[in-house]
N, C-alpha and C positions, 0 to 999 in steps of 0.2 A: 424794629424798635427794641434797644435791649431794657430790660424792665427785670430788676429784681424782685426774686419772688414777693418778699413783704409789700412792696409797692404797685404788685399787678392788680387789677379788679378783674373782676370775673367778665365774660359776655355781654350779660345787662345791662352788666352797672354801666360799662365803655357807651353801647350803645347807646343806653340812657342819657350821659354826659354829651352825646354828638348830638344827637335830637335836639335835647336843652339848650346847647350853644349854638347849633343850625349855621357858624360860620364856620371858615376855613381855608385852607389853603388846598387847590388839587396842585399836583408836581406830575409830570409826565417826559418822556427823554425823545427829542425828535430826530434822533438817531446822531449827532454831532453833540448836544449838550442837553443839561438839564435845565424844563422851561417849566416855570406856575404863575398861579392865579389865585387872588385872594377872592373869596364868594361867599353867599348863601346858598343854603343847600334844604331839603329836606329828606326825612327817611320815609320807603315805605315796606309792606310786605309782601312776600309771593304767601302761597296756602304754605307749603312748610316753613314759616318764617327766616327767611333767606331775605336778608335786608335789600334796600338798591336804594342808592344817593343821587337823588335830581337836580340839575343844576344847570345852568344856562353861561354863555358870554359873548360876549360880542364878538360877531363875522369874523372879523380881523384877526382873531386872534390865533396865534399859533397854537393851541392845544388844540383845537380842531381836527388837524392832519394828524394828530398821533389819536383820536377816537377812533383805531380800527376795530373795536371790538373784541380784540384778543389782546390786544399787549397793557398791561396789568399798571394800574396808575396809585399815587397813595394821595391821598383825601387826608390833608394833617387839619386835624383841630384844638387849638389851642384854649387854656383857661387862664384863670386866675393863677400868676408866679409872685413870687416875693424873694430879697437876697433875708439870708439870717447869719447873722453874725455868730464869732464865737461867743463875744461877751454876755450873749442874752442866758448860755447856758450853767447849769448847778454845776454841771462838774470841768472838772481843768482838761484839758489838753483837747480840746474842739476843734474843728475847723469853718470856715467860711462854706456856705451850703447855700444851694436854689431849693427851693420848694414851690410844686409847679401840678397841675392836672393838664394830662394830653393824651388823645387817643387818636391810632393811625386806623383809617379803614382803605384797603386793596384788592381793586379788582381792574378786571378791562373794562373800558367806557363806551359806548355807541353814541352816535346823534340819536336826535330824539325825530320824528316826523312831525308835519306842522301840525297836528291834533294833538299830539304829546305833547306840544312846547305848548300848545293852547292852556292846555291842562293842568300843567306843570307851574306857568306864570302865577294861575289863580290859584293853587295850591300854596305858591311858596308865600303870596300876597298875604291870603288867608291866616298862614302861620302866624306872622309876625306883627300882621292888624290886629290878631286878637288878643295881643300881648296889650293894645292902646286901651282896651274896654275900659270904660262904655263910651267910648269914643266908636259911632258909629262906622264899622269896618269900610276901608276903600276899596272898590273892586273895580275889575277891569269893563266891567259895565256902567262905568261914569264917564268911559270914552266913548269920541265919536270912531265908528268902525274906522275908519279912512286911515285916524291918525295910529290908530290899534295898529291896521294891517301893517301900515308904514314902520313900526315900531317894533314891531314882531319880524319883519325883514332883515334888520339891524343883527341879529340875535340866533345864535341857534342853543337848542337844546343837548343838555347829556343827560346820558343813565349809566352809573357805575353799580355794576354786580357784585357789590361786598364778597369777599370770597373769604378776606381775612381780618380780623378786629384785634386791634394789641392797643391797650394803655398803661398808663404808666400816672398815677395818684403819687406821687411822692409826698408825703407828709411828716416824715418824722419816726413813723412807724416804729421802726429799728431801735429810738430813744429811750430810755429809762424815764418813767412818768411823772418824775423830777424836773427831767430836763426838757421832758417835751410840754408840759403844761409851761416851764418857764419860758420856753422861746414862742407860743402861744400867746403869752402873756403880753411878750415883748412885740407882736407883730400885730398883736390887738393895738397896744398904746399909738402906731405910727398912723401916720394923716393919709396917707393913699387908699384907695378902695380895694386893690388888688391884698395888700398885706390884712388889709381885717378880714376879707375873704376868706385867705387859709386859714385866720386864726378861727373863724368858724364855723368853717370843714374839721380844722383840729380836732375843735370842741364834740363836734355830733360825731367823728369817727373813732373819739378815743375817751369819753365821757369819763369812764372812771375815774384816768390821770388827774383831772380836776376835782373830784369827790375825792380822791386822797389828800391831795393838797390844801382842799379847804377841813378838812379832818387832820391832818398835823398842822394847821394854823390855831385851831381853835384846842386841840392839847395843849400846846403852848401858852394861849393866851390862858387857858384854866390853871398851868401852874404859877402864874405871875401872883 
């Protein structure tokens, strides 16, 4: 991933945002082309915090044959994007721009064994049931074994060995706090959820921009 400096996050923060978002796309090369799969995922850790991404898909599927264990997969996960026009900005000569959170994690994948995918299921279930609370969590224990086992047949497990974490927070960074509170401004006003997203990532990553802004508003309004 190439990522300029102002718009890299450090370790945490990436892995922080992959956990958070638990979706994504794995990409693996089955030797003739590039094959993916869009998934849920969980993170977890070894004792030296050395991440690993669990994840599961159905039999069929070709990223299976390339889980040998060594040959190195990327895990893209995507966030909140928005397009930003020139016109939102203070000063002239701008250009049309994405504003976008994504962080790639790379390693080699294995299967999982059938106690791992056991494991793995109620894990990843767990996650995002408790996202419903207090909506009493669903578990794999409201099935009858038969249809479990049936189901679990369907399915095999991975585990990716994080080995590398790159993201890439583009927000504006680089802007003059002018310009970047105004195209903030402008991606707050828009009806989609993705653009007030950024515009409130803007706000909690660059606070000040907007304490200036509402301080040369109110100089103004004082000399009227």
């Amino acid at each position: 991933m190439y990522t300029p400096p102002m718009f890299k996050p450090d370790r945490a923060a990436s892995l922080a945002f992959a956990e958070a978002r638990g979706f994504g796309t794995a990409c693996a090369w089955d030797g003739k082309r590039p094959i993916a799969s869009s998934l849920p995922f969980y993170l977890s850790y070894a004792g030296d915090d050395t991440p690993t991404a669990l994840f599961h898909v159905a039999r069929n599927n070709p990223l299976i044959r390339a889980a040998d264990g060594m040959t190195p997969w990327v895990l893209a996960i995507i966030g909140a994007d928005a397009y930003v026009t020139p016109d939102w900005y203070v000063s002239v000569d701008q250009v049309p721009t994405w504003l976008y959170q994504a962080v790639h994690l790379t390693g080699p994948v294995r299967t999982l064994s059938e106690a791992e995918l056991a494991v793995q299921i109620d894990t990843l279930s767990a996650k995002f049931e408790n996202r419903l609370l207090p909506k009493k969590p669903w578990t794999s224990a409201k099935m009858t074994a038969a249809r479990l086992e049936a189901l679990k047949k369907g399915i095999v497990g991975l585990s990716m060995q994080v080995e590398d974490v790159e993201g890439s927070f583009k927000l504006n960074q680089q802007k003059s706090e002018a310009d970047y509170a105004a195209v903030a401004s402008g991606l707050a006003a828009m009806p989609d959820h993705d653009s007030q997203t950024i515009a409130q990532l803007m706000r909690e990553t660059r606070p000040q921009a907007f304490a200036a802004t509402t301080n040369e508003t109110a100089s103004l309004e004082g000399s009227m």
